[in-house]
N, C-alpha and C positions, 0 to 999 in steps of 0.2 A: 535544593533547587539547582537543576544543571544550568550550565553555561548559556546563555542566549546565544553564542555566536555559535556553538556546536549545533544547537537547534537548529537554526538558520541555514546549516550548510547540509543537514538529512533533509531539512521539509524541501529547500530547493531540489535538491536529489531528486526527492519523489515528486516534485511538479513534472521534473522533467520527464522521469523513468515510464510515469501513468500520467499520461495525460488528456485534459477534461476535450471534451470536444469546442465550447465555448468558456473566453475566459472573459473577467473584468475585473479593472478595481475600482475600487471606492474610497478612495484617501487610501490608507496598507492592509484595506481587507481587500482577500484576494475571492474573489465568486468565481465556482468552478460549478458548468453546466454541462449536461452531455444528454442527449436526445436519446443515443440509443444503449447508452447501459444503464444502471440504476444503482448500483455502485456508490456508497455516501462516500467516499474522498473522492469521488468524480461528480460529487451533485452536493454540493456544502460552502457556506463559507469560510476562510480561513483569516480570521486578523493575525498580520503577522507585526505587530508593533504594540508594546502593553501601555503605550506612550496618548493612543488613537481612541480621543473618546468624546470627540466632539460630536455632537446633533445624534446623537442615539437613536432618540427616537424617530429620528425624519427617516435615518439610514437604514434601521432595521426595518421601516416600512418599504425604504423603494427593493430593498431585497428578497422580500418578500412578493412585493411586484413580479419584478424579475422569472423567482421563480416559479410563480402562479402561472407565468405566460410561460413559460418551460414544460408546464406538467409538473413538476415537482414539490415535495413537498420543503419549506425552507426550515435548514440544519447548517448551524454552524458549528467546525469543529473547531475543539478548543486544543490548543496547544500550550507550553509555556510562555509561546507568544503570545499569545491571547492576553494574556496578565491578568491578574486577582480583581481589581476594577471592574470589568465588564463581567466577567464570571459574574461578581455579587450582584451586577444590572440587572442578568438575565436572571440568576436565580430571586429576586425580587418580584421579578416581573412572572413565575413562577415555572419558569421552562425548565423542560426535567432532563435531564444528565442518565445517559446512555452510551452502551459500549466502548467501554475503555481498551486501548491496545497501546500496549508496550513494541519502544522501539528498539532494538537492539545492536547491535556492532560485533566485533569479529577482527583482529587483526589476522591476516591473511598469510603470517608465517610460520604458522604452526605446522604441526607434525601430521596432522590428522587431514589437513590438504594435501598436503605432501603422499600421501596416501592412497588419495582417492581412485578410483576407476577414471580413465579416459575416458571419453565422450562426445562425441563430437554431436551438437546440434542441429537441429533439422531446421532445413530452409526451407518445407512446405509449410505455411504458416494454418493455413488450410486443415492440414492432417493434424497442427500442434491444437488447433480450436476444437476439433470433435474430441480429441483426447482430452483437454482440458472438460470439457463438457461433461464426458461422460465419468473423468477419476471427483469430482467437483459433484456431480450429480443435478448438475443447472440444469434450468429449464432450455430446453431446443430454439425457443422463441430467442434465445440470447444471444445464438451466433454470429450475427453478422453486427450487431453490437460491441461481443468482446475482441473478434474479429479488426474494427475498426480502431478499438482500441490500440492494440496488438501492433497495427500498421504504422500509426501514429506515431511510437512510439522514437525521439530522433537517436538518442544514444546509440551505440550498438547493442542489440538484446540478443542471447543465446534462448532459443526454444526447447527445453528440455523435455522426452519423454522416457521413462522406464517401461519397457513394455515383456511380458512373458507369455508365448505364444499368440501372437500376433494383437495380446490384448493390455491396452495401459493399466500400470499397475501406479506410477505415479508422475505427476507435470512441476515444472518448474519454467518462469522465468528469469533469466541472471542482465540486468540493462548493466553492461559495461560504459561508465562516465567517467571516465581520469582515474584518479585512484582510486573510485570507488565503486562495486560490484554489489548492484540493487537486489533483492531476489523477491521476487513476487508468486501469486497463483500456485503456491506451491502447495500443495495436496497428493493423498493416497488415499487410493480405492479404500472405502470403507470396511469390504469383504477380506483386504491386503494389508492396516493396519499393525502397523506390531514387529515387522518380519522383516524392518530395517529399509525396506525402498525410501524412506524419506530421508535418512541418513547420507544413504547411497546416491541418491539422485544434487543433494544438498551441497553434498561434499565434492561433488562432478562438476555440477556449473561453476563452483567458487573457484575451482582449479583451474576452466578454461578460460576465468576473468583475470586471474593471478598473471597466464600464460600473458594477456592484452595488458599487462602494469598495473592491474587494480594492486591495492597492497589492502585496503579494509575492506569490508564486508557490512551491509545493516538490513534488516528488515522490519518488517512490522506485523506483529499478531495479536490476536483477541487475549487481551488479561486474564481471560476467563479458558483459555484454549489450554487446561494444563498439560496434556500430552504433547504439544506443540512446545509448547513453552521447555517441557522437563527435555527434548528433543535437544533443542536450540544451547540450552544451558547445556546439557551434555558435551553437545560439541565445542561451546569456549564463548557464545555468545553472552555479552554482559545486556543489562539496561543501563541508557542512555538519558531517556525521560519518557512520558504517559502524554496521552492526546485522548479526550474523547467527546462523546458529541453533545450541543444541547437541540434542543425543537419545543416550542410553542405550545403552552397547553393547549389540548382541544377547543375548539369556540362552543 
């Protein structure tokens, strides 16, 4: 079982790094809504206290409210905050357990940063959205969604593109927060797989977060992503702890 207060200082990270367009709490669940992406750690609940387990059933309904009137469909994600208690609520109540992603870390003084290509960042955020779009393979409808994301975002974020002949080949983003250097959206072209631009691209943002004092590194990816995963390992990244999500059986 990891540390709850190590928890507590990545999940904060990522409230800040991605953030939802509407937030709320509800006693130390944290409801993360956002209109225009669809994104489950931007559209889910998050209890971040395994301590919080009063009125269940009143609370899960007005959540559910919530985000009925959103459009969305209600998904809480489960962390180690969450706690074993409610976990057994929901799975009682028979809500099914879906994608799991591991989070990972990186201390930032390795040799293989050290290494990395320079890079400096693009300030069109505009050009980094069609790039992401098209290495990502999103639908078009998304842009001015992840776009708003993107703007939002308060930290300072490095917009990464890999590009070979005027075409992306892979995206990243790095949110530098004090010592800590986020990295998100990170993808390679499908067609470009294999050929090292994730490595490359990976190792460039960490570098220019390093340059801004970050000293660690975390991200988060699908359990199930092993190419990612074998990527990430490769480079030096460990696991930290598991987050994933529950939702309501069908009515």
């Amino acid at each position: 079982m990891p540390e709850l207060a190590k928890v507590r200082r990545f999940e904060a990270a990522g409230f800040r790094a991605w953030p939802a367009g509407t937030t709320h709490y509800d006693g130390t669940w944290l409801l993360r809504l956002t209109a225009g992406y669809p994104a489950k750690r931007l559209n889910s609940v998050n209890p971040l206290d395994p301590s919080d387990l009063t009125n269940l059933h009143e609370r899960i309904g007005e959540a559910g409210r919530r985000f009925d009137e959103f459009g969305r469909p209600l998904i809480f994600r489960m962390s180690p905050l969450s706690g074993r208690p409610l976990e057994a609520h929901l799975e009682s109540l028979g809500w099914a357990r879906f994608d799991e992603s591991r989070v990972m870390r990186l201390p930032l003084d390795g040799a293989a940063v050290d290494d990395a290509m320079d890079q400096i960042p693009l300030k069109d955020v505009a050009r980094f959205i069609g790039a992401a779009l098209d290495v990502h393979g999103y639908d078009a409808a998304l842009r001015q969604g992840l776009a708003d994301v993107v703007a939002a975002i308060q930290p300072e974020a490095g917009l990464f593109v890999l590009e070979q002949d005027e075409h992306p080949m892979a995206t990243a983003i790095c949110v530098h927060d004090g010592d800590l250097a986020g990295l998100f959206e990170i993808a390679t072209s499908v067609a470009e797989r294999g050929k090292g631009y994730g490595r490359r691209i990976v190792l460039s943002a960490l570098k220019w977060a390093r340059l801004r004092g970050a000293t660690e590194a975390w991200l988060q990816v699908g359990a199930d992503n092993q190419p990612a995963v074998k990527l990430y390992e490769a480079i030096g990244f460990t696991e930290v702890y598991r987050y994933h999500y529950r939702r309501p059986p069908e009515a």
